[in-house]
VMD Tcl script that draws the C-alpha trace (Angstrom):
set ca {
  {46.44 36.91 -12.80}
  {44.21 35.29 -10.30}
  {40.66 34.64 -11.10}
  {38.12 36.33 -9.29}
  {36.04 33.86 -8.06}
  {33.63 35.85 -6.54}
  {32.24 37.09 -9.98}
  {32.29 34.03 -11.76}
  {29.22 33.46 -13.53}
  {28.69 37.36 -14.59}
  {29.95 38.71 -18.20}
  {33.24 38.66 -19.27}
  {32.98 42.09 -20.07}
  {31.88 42.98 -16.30}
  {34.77 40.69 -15.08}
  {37.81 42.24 -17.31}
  {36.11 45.82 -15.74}
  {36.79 44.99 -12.18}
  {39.93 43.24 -12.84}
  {41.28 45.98 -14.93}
  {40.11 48.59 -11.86}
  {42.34 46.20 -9.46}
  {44.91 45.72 -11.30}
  {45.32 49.70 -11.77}
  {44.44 49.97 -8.04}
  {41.18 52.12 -8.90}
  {38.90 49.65 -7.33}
  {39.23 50.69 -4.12}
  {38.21 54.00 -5.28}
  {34.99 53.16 -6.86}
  {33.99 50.92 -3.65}
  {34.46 53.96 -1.42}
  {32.75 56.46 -3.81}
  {29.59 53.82 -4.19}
  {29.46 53.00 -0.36}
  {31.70 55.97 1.55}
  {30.63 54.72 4.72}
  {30.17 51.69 7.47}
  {26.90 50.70 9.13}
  {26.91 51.60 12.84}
  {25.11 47.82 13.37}
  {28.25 46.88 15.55}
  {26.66 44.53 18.38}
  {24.23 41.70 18.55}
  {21.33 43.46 20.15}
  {21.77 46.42 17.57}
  {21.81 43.36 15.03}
  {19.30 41.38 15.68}
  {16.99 44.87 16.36}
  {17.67 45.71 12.89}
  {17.05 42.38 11.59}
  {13.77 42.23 13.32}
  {12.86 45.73 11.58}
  {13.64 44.35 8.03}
  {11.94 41.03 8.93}
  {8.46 43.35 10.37}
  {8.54 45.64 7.61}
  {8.81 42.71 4.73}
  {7.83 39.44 6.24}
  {5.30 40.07 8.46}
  {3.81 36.03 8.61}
  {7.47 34.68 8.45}
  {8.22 32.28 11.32}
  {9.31 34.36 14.79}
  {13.34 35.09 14.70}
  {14.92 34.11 17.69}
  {18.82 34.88 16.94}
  {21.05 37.19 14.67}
  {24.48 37.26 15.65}
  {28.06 37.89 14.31}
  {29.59 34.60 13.86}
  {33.68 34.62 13.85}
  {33.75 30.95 12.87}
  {32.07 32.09 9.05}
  {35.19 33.23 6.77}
  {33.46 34.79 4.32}
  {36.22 34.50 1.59}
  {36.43 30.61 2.45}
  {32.73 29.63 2.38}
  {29.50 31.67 3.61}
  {28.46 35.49 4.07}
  {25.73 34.06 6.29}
  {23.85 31.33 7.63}
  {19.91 30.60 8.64}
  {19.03 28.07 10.80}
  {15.77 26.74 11.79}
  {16.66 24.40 14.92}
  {14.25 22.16 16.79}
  {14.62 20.91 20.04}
  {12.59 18.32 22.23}
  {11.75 20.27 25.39}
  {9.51 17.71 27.54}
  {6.47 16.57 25.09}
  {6.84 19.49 23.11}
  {9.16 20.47 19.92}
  {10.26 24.06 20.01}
  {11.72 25.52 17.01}
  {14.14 28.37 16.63}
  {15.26 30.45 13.97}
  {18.78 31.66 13.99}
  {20.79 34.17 11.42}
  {24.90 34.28 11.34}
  {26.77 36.62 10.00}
  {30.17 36.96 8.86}
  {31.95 38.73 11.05}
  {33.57 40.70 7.88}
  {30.47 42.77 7.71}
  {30.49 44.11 11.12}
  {32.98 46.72 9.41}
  {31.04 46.75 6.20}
  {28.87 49.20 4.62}
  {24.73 49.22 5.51}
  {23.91 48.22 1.87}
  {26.19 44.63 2.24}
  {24.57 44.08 6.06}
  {21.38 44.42 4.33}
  {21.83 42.47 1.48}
  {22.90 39.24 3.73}
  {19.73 40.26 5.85}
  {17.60 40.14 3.22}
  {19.15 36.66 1.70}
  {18.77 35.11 4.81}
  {15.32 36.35 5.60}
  {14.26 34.93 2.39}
  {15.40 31.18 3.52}
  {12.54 31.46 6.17}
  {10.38 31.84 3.63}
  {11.87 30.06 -0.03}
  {14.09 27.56 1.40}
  {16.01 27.06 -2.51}
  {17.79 29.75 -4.75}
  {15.26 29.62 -6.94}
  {12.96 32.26 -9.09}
  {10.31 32.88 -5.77}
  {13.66 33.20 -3.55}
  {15.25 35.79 -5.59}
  {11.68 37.80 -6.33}
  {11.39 37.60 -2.45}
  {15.02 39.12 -2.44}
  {13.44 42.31 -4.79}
  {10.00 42.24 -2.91}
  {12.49 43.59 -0.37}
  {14.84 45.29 -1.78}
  {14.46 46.19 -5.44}
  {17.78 46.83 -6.09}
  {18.59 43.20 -4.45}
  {20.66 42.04 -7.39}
  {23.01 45.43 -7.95}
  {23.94 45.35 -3.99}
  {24.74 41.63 -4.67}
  {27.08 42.47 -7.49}
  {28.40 45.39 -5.31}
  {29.12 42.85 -2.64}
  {30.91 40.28 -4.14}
  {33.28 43.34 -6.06}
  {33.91 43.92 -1.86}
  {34.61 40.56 -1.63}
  {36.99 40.15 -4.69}
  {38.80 43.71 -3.41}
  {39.39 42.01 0.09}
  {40.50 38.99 -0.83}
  {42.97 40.59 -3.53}
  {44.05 44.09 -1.23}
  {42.73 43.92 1.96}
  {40.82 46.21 4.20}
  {38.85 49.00 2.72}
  {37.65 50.67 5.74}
  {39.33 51.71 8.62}
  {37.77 50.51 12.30}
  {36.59 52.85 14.43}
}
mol new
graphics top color blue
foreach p $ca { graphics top sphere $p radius 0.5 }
foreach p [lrange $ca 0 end-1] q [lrange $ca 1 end] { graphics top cylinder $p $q radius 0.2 }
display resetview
């Protein structure tokens, strides 16, 4: 049996739960009954519109966002779901900062409450630099139900890395 390293750190009794749903190939089941469908957030500029709208509707004083993208080079089931970046550059006598968002590519094909649960995470770096208590009340200040879309997401992350695709492209 492998170990699903994606839930490591939640109760055992959670943990034997999802594996027993895998190993009787109900998993996939529950996933698609929870979240039935994919986000239609497919290109940058649809991306980075609807990151704006989270970041406007939650973080109104948060420094100005100057990139969301899909990134191919994150693997989500090697390292990060996405990244934040806050880049400065020397342009003349001047420093200009941007702030940049990556995203897996895995959740272009994912459904709207994962895309908005790495939105949300990342949003919250602009603000709460550290996983700490203020990052993760920043998390619910946005979405109260932060923490159950997390645990949803890393069961989609377990269920990939163990079966494979869940939904279909379109």
């Amino acid at each position: 049996m492998k170990p699903l390293v994606y839930l490591s750190g939640y109760p055992d009794n959670l943990v034997n739960q999802i594996q027993q749903m895998l190993d009787t190939g109900r998993l996939g089941d529950w996933l698609l009954a929870k979240h039935p469908a994919c986000h239609q957030v497919r290109n940058e500029k649809a991306l980075y519109a609807y990151a704006m709208d989270l970041k406007n509707r939650h973080l109104r004083n948060a420094p100005r966002l100057n990139k969301v993208v899909y990134d191919p080079k994150i693997h989500a089931i090697e390292n990060a779901l996405g990244q934040h970046a806050k880049i400065s550059r020397v342009q003349g006598n001047k420093l200009k900062a941007k702030n940049e968002i990556r995203v897996a590519t895995v959740f272009r094909q994912a459904p709207q409450a994962f895309l908005d649960m790495i939105l949300i995470h990342e949003l919250a770096h602009f603000k709460e630099s550290a996983h700490n208590k203020a990052f993760y009340q920043l998390c619910r200040h946005m979405n109260p139900d932060y923490h159950q879309m997390e645990f949803d997401l890393r069961v989609y992350l377990t269920y990939l890395e163990c079966v494979g695709e869940l939904y279909s492209s379109d």
